[in-house]
C-alpha positions as CSV (number, residue, x, y, z in Angstrom):
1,X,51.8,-20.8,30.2
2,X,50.2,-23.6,28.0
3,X,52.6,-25.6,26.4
4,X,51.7,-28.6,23.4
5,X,53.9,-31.3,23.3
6,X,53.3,-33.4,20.1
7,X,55.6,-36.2,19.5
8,X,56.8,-37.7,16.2
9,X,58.5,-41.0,15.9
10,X,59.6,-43.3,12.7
11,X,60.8,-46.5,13.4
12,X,64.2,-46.5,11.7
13,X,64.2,-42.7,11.3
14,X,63.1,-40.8,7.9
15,X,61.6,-37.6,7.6
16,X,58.4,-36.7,9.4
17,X,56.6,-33.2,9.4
18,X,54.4,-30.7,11.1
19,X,52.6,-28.2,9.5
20,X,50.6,-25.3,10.9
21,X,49.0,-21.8,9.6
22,X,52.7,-20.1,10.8
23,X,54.9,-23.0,8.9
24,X,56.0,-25.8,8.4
25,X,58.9,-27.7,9.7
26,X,60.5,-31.3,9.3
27,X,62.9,-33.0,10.7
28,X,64.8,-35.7,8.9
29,X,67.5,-38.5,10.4
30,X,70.4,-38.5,8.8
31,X,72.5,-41.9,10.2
32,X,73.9,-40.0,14.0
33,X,72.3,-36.6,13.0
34,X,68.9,-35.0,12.6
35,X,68.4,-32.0,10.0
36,X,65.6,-29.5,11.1
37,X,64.2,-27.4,8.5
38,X,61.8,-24.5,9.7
39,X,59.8,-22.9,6.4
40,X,57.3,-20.3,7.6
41,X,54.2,-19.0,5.3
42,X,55.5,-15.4,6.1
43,X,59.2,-14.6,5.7
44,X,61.0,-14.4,8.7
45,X,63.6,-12.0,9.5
46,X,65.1,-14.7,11.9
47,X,64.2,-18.2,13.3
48,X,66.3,-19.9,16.4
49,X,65.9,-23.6,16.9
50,X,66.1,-24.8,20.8
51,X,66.9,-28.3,21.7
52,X,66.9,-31.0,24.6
53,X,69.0,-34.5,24.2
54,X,67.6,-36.8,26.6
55,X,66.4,-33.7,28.9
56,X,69.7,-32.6,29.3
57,X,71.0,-28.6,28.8
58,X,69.0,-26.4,26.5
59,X,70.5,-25.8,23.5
60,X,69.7,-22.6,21.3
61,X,70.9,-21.6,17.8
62,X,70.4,-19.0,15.1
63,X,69.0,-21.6,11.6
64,X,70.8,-20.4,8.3
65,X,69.0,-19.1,5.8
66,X,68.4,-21.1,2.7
67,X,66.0,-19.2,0.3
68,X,62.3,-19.6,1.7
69,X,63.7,-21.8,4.8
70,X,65.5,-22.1,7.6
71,X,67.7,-25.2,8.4
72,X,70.0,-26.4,11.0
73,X,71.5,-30.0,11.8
74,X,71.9,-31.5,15.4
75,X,75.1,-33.5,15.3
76,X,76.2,-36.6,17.1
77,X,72.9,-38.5,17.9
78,X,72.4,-42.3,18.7
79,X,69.4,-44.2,18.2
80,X,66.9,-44.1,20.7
81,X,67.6,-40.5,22.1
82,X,64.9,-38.1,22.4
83,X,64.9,-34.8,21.2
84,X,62.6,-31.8,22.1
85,X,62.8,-29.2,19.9
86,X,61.1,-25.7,19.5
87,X,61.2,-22.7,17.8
88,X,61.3,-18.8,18.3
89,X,60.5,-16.7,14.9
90,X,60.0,-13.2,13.7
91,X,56.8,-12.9,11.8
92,X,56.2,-9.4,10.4
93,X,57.6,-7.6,13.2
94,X,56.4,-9.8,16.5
95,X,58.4,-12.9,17.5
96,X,56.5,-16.0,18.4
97,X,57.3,-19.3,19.9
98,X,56.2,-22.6,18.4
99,X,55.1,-25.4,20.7
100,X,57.1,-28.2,21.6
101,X,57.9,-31.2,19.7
102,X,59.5,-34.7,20.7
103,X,61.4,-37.0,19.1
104,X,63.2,-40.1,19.2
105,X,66.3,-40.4,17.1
C-alpha cells in the first residue's frame, strides 16, 4: 500500500489547505482546537475524518454535514502536538481514502 504523507505547519497556527481533483480540505487552529473542513468536487454521501495525537490511538468520526462541506473539530490540543489526519469518502457510489496529512498544532 502506498501511502503520501504531506505535512502542513504555521508557526502560530492559522488556516492552511490542501486541494486536489477529489476536494479540498483545510484545517484551521482555533486557540486548543483544530477545525477540519473536508469539501469534495463531487457530493458525498458521507465523509469520516481519522486522527492521530502525537501517534497515539486512532480516532475515527462521521464529519457533519454543512451544505457543500463536511466539518468536524478536534478538541483539547496544545501547541506543538502533531496531528495526522485522513479521510475516507463516498464519491458517486465508491469510497476512497485520501492520503495522509501531518500537522503540528
Amino acid at each position: 500500500m502506498n501511502i503520501n504523507w504531506l505535512s502542513f505547519a504555521a508557526a502560530g497556527g492559522g488556516t492552511l489547505t490542501y486541494t486536489t481533483a477529489d476536494y479540498t480540505a483545510t484545517v484551521t487552529k482555533n486557540g486548543t482546537s483544530e477545525t477540519i473542513t473536508f469539501t469534495p468536487t463531487t457530493a458525498a454521501q458521507y465523509v469520516d475524518l481519522h486522527y492521530l495525537v502525537n501517534g497515539a490511538e486512532q480516532q475515527n468520526f462521521r464529519m457533519t454535514k454543512s451544505g457543500a462541506s463536511w466539518t468536524y473539530k478536534i478538541p483539547n490540543l496544545t501547541t506543538g502536538q502533531s496531528l495526522e489526519i485522513w479521510f475516507t469518502y463516498e464519491k458517486g457510489g465508491p469510497q476512497y481514502d485520501s492520503p495522509h496529512y501531518t500537522y503540528t498544532h
